[in-house]
C-alpha positions in Angstrom: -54.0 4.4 19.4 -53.9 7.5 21.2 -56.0 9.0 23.5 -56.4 13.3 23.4 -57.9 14.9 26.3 -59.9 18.7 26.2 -57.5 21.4 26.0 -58.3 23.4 29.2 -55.1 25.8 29.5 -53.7 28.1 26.8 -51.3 27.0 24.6 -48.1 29.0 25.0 -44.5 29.4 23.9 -42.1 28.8 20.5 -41.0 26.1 18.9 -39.7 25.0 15.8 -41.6 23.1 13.3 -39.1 20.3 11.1 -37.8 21.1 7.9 -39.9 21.6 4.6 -40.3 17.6 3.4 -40.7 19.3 -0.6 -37.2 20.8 -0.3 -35.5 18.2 1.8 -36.6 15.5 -1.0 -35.2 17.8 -4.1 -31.9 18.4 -2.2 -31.4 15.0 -1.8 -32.3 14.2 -5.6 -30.8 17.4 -7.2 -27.4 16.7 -5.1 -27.3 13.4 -6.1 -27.0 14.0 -9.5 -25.0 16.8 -9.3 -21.3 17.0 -8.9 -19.4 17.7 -5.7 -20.9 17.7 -2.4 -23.9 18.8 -1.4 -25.0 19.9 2.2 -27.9 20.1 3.9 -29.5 22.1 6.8 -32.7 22.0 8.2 -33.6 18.6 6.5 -36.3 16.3 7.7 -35.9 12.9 9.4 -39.4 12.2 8.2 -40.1 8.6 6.8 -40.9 9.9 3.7 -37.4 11.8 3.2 -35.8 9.1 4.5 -37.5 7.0 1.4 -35.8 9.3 -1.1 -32.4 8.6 1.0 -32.4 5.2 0.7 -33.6 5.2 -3.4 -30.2 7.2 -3.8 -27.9 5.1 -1.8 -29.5 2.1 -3.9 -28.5 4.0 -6.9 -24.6 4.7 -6.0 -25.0 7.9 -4.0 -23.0 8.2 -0.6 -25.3 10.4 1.6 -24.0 10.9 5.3 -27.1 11.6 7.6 -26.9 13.3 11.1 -30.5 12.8 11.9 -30.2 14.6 14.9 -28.9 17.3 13.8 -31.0 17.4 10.6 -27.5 17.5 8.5 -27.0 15.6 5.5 -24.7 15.7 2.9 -24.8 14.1 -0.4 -21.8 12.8 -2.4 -23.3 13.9 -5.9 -22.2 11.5 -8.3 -22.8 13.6 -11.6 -25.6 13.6 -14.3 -24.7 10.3 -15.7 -23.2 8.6 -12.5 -26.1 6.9 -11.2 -26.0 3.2 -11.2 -29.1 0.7 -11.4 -30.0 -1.1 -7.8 -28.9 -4.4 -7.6 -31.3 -6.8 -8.4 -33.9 -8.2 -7.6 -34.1 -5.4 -4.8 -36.6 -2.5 -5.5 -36.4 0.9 -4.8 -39.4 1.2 -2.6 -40.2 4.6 -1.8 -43.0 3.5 1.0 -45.6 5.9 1.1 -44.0 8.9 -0.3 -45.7 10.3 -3.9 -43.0 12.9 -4.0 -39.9 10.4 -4.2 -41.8 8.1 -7.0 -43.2 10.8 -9.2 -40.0 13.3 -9.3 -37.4 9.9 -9.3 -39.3 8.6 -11.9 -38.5 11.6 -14.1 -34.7 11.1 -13.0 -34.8 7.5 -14.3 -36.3 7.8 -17.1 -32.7 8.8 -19.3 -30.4 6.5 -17.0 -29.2 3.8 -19.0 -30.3 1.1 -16.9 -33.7 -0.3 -15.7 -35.6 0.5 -12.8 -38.1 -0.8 -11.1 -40.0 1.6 -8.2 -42.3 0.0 -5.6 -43.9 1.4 -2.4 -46.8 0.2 0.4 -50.4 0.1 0.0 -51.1 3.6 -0.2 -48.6 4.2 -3.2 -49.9 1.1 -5.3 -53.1 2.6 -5.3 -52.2 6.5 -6.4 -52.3 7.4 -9.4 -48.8 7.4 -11.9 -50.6 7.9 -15.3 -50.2 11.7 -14.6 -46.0 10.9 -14.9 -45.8 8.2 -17.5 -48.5 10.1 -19.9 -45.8 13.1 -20.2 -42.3 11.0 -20.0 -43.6 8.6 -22.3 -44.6 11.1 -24.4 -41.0 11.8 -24.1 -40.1 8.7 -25.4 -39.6 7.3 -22.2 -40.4 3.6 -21.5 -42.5 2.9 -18.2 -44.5 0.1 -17.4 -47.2 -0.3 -14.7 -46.6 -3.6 -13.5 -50.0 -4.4 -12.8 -51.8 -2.5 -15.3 -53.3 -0.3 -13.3 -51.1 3.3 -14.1 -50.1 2.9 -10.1 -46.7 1.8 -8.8 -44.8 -0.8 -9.1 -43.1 0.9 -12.1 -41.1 -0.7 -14.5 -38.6 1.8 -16.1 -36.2 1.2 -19.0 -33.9 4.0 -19.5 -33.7 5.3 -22.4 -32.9 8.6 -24.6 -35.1 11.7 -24.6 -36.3 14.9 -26.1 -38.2 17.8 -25.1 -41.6 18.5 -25.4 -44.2 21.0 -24.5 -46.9 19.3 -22.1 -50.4 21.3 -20.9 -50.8 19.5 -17.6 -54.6 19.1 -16.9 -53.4 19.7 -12.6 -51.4 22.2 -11.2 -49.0 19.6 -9.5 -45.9 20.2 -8.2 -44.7 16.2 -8.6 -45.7 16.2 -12.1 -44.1 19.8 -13.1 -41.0 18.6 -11.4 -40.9 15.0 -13.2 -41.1 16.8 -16.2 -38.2 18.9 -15.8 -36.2 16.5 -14.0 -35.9 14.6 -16.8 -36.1 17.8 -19.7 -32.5 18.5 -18.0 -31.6 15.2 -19.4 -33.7 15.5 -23.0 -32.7 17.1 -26.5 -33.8 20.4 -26.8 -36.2 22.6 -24.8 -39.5 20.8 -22.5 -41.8 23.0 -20.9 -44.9 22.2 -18.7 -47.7 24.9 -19.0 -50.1 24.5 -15.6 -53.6 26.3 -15.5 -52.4 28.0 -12.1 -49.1 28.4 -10.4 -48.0 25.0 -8.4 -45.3 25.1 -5.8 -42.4 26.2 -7.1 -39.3 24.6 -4.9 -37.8 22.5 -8.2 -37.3 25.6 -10.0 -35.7 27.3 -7.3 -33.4 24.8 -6.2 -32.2 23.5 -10.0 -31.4 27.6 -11.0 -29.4 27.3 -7.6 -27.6 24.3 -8.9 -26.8 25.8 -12.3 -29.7 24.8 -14.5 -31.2 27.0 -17.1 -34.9 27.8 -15.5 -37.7 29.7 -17.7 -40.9 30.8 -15.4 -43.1 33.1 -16.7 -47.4 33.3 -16.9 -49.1 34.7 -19.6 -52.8 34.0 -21.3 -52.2 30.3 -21.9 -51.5 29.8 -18.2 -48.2 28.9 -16.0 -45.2 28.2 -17.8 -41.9 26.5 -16.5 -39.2 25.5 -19.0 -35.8 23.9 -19.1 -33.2 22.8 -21.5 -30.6 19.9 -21.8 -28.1 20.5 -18.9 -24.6 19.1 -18.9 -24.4 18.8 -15.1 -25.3 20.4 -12.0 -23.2 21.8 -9.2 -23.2 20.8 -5.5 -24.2 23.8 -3.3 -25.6 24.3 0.6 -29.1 24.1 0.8 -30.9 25.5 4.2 -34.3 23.6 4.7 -36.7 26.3 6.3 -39.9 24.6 8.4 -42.6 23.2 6.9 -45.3 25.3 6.7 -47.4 22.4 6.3 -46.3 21.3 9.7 -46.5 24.4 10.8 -50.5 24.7 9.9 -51.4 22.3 12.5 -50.0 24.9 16.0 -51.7 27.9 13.6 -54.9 26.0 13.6 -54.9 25.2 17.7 -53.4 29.0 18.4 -56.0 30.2 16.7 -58.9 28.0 18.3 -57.7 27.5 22.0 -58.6 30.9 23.3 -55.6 32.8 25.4 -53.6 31.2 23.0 -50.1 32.5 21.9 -47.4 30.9 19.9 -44.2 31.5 18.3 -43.5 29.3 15.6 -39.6 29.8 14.4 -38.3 29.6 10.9 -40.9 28.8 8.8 -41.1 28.7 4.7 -43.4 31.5 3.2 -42.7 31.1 -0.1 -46.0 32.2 -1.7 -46.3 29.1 -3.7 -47.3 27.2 -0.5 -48.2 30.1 1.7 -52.0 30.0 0.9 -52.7 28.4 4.6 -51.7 32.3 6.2 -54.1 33.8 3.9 -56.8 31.6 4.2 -56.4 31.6 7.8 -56.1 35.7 7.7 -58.9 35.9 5.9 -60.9 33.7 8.6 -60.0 36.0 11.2 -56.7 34.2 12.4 -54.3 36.8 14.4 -50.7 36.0 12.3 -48.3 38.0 12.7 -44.7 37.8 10.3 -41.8 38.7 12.0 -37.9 38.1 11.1 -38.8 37.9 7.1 -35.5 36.2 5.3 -35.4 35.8 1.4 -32.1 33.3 0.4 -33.5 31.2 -2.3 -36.4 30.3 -0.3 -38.3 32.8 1.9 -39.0 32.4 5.7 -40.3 34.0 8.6 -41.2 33.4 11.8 -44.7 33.1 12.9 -46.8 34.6 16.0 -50.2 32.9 16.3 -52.3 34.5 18.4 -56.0 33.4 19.7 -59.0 35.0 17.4 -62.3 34.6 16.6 -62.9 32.7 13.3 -65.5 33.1 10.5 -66.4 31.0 7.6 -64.8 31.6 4.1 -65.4 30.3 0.6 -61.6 29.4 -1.4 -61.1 27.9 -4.3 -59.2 28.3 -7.6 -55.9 29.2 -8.3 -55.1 29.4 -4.4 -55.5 25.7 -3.8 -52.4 24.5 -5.1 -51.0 26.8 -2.3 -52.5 25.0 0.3 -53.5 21.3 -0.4 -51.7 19.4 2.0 -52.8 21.9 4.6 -57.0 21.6 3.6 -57.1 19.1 6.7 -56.2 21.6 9.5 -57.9 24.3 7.8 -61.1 22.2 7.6 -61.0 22.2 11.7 -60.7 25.5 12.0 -63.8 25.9 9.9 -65.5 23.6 12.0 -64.9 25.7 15.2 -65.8 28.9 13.1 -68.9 30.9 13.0 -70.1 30.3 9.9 -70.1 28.1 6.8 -67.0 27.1 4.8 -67.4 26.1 1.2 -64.0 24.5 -0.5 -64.0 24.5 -3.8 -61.6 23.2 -7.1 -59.7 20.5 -4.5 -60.5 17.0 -6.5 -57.0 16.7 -5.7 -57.8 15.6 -1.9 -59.1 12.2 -3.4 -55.7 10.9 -4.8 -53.9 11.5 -1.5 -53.0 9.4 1.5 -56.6 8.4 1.7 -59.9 9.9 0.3 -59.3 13.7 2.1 -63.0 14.4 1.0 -64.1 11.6 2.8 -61.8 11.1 5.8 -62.1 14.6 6.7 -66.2 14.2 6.5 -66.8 11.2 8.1 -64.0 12.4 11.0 -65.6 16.0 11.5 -69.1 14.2 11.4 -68.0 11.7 13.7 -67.3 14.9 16.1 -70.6 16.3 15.7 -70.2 18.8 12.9 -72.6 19.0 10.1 -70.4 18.4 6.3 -71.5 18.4 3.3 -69.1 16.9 1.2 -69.1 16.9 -2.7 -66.8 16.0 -5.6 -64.1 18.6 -5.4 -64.2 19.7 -2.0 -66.2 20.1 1.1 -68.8 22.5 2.7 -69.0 22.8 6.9 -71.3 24.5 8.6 -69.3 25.8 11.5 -70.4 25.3 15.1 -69.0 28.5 16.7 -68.0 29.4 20.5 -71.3 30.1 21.6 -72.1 26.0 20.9 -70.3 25.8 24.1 -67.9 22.8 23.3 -67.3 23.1 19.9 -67.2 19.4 19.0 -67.3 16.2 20.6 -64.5 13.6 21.2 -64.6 10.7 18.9 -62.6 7.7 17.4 -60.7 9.4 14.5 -60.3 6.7 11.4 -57.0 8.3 10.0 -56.6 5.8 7.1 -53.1 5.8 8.0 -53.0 9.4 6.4 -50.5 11.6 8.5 -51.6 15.0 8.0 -55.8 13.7 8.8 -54.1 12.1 12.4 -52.4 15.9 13.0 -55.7 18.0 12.5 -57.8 15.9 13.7 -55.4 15.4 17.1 -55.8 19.6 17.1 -59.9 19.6 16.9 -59.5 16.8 19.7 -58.2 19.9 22.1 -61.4 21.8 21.2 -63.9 18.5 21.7 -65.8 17.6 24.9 -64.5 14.3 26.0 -61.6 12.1 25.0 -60.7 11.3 21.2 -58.8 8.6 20.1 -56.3 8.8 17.0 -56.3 5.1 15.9 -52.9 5.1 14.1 -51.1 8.3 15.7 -47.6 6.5 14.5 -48.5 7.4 11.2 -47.6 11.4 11.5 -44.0 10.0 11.2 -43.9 10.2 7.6 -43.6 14.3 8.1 -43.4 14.9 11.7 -42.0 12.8 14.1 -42.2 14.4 17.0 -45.2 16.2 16.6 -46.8 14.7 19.5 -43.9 16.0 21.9 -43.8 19.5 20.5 -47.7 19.8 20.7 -47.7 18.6 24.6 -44.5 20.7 25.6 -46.9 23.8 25.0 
């Protein structure tokens, strides 16, 4: 547990936030199967990350890690050049959906079996939303239990490409999809109702892959054909802007406030936090702007008055993983906050609907929760002490323990974080880089 006093003192200076977890997972997977080496910049020592690391070395791949240095480079062993773990040993990808939804797709054309496992949280997620598509490939994958959640059974086998209408806009499940379409005969295309993050396509045209994107009335389209093999290449990981969310949120609420956060990725498929936050009244300011394969900036957050905003729709795929810190900001806002069209938050590290509910109500705001998102009445400086300190139940869910350790800066009293070791998964040392300011 830990315990989080009342901010009394601006937060001030820069830091850098670790690198983007989406693209350090597909640089790991998209240089293992590629030929030559690969290397890495930027890439984050995150437990999740460190889950795909481990799958590949189970599978053949030599990957050196400087963890320090967040260097890493992978010894691609080809298309065809994976081999199958030796049994009876798993590959447990712990608590990371990423690494067992976009390996998955990987596995499905190896010509060996597979089976994937992972903790509690990632028995209990759902996998139908992979093996639907890949089995429609004619891949063979078998919940072990029954239940369309990991462990996964799956027996490599031969593919071809199909055209799949994804009822989500998901990142995992777009990049399954093509992951193993670059294995498959002929062409397979996913077509999302709105745009989902967009690092797979990125990083597989940088490798050598043939890429398709385009929108038109039928929705989001992203299509790929049979691929020989892939080339190694240097891959710089910008900051997570997910991580990043959490020192926008407390700039934005502590007031004298300033910070400079370095490096950060803007790419607009995950960018939806800054314009949330702009539209709430958040002071962000983009300086440095770099565009290599993925865009970056770096960010000044300065202290503002916030106002309640309705979202929804096509903008939150942008912005999922970051619904947590923006729901504390909306507590401390004047004004009510509807969020709409997230049913996603249910099938994450925990219940997001609930855990952020009962956490905010547990700090004295009033929340409304519903089925596919949440409504909070915001409390607003002149309440004095925004909220109240409280025990947070995280549920073991990294990115609740993060936002809820920023609204305990703004609460009256002392909060405690029951499980803070649990931000590890993403960010390590976020605890450090939010006391150093």
């Amino acid at each position: 547990m830990k315990t989080i006093e009342s901010r009394t003192s601006p937060l001030r200076g820069e830091l850098t936030v670790p690198g983007d977890k989406s693209i350090s997972h597909r640089a790991v997977m998209f240089g293992s199967i590629a030929r030559g080496n690969t290397e890495v910049t930027g890439f984050l020592p995150g437990a999740d990350c460190l889950s795909t690391v481990d799958c590949f070395r189970r599978l053949g791949v030599e990957i050196d890690t400087d963890i320090g240095s967040g260097r890493v480079t992978v010894r691609g062993k080809g298309m065809r050049g994976l081999c199958p773990a030796s049994a009876p040993v798993s590959l447990y990808t712990g608590n990371s959906g990423t690494t067992t939804r976009i390996m998955s797709g990987i596995l499905a054309p190896q010509s060996f079996t597979s089976l994937i496992s992972g903790d509690e949280s990632i028995s209990s997620r759902p996998m139908r939303r992979v093996i639907l598509p890949l089995t429609l490939m004619g891949a063979s994958i078998t919940s072990i239990h029954g239940n369309d959640c990991a462990p996964l059974r799956i027996e490599g086998r031969g593919l071809h490409g199909i055209t799949y209408r994804s009822p989500v806009a998901s990142a995992q499940v777009k990049s399954s999809i093509l992951c193993a379409g670059l294995y498959a005969d002929g062409a397979t295309e996913v077509i999302e109702p709105s745009l989902s993050r967009d690092h797979t396509e990125r990083m597989l045209r940088s490798f050598g892959a043939k890429i398709e994107s385009f929108e038109d009335k039928d929705g989001w389209h992203a299509r790929t054909f049979s691929c020989p093999e892939l080339s190694a290449r240097r891959v710089t990981v910008p900051g997570d802007i997910s991580s990043a969310a959490y020192f926008i949120a407390a700039a934005s609420l502590i007031p004298g406030s300033e910070i400079l956060i370095r490096n950060v990725g803007i790419n607009p498929t995950r960018a939806g936090i800054i314009d949330v936050a702009v539209r709430m009244g958040a002071d962000i300011t983009m300086l440095n702007i770099r565009n290599d394969s993925e865009p970056s900036a770096d960010l000044l957050v300065r202290h503002a008055p916030l106002h309640g905003v309705t979202f929804g729709g096509s903008v939150i795929p942008t912005l999922i993983d970051e619904i947590p810190a923006i729901a504390v900001m909306a507590a401390a806002a004047e004004g009510t906050t509807c969020i709409r069209d997230a049913a996603e938050l249910k099938v994450k590290e925990t219940d997001r609907i609930t855990t952020i509910s009962e956490n905010l109500t547990a700090m004295g705001c009033t929340v409304f929760p519903n089925e596919d998102g949440l409504v909070i009445e915001g409390r607003g400086p002149e309440n004095g002490a925004v909220l109240k300190g409280a025990l947070i139940r995280t549920g073991g869910d990294h990115r609740i323990a993060m936002a809820f350790s920023v609204a305990a800066l703004i609460a009256e009293g002392q909060t405690v974080i029951d499980n803070e070791h649990c931000v590890e998964v993403s960010y390590p040392g976020f605890y450090r880089d939010l006391s150093a300011l």
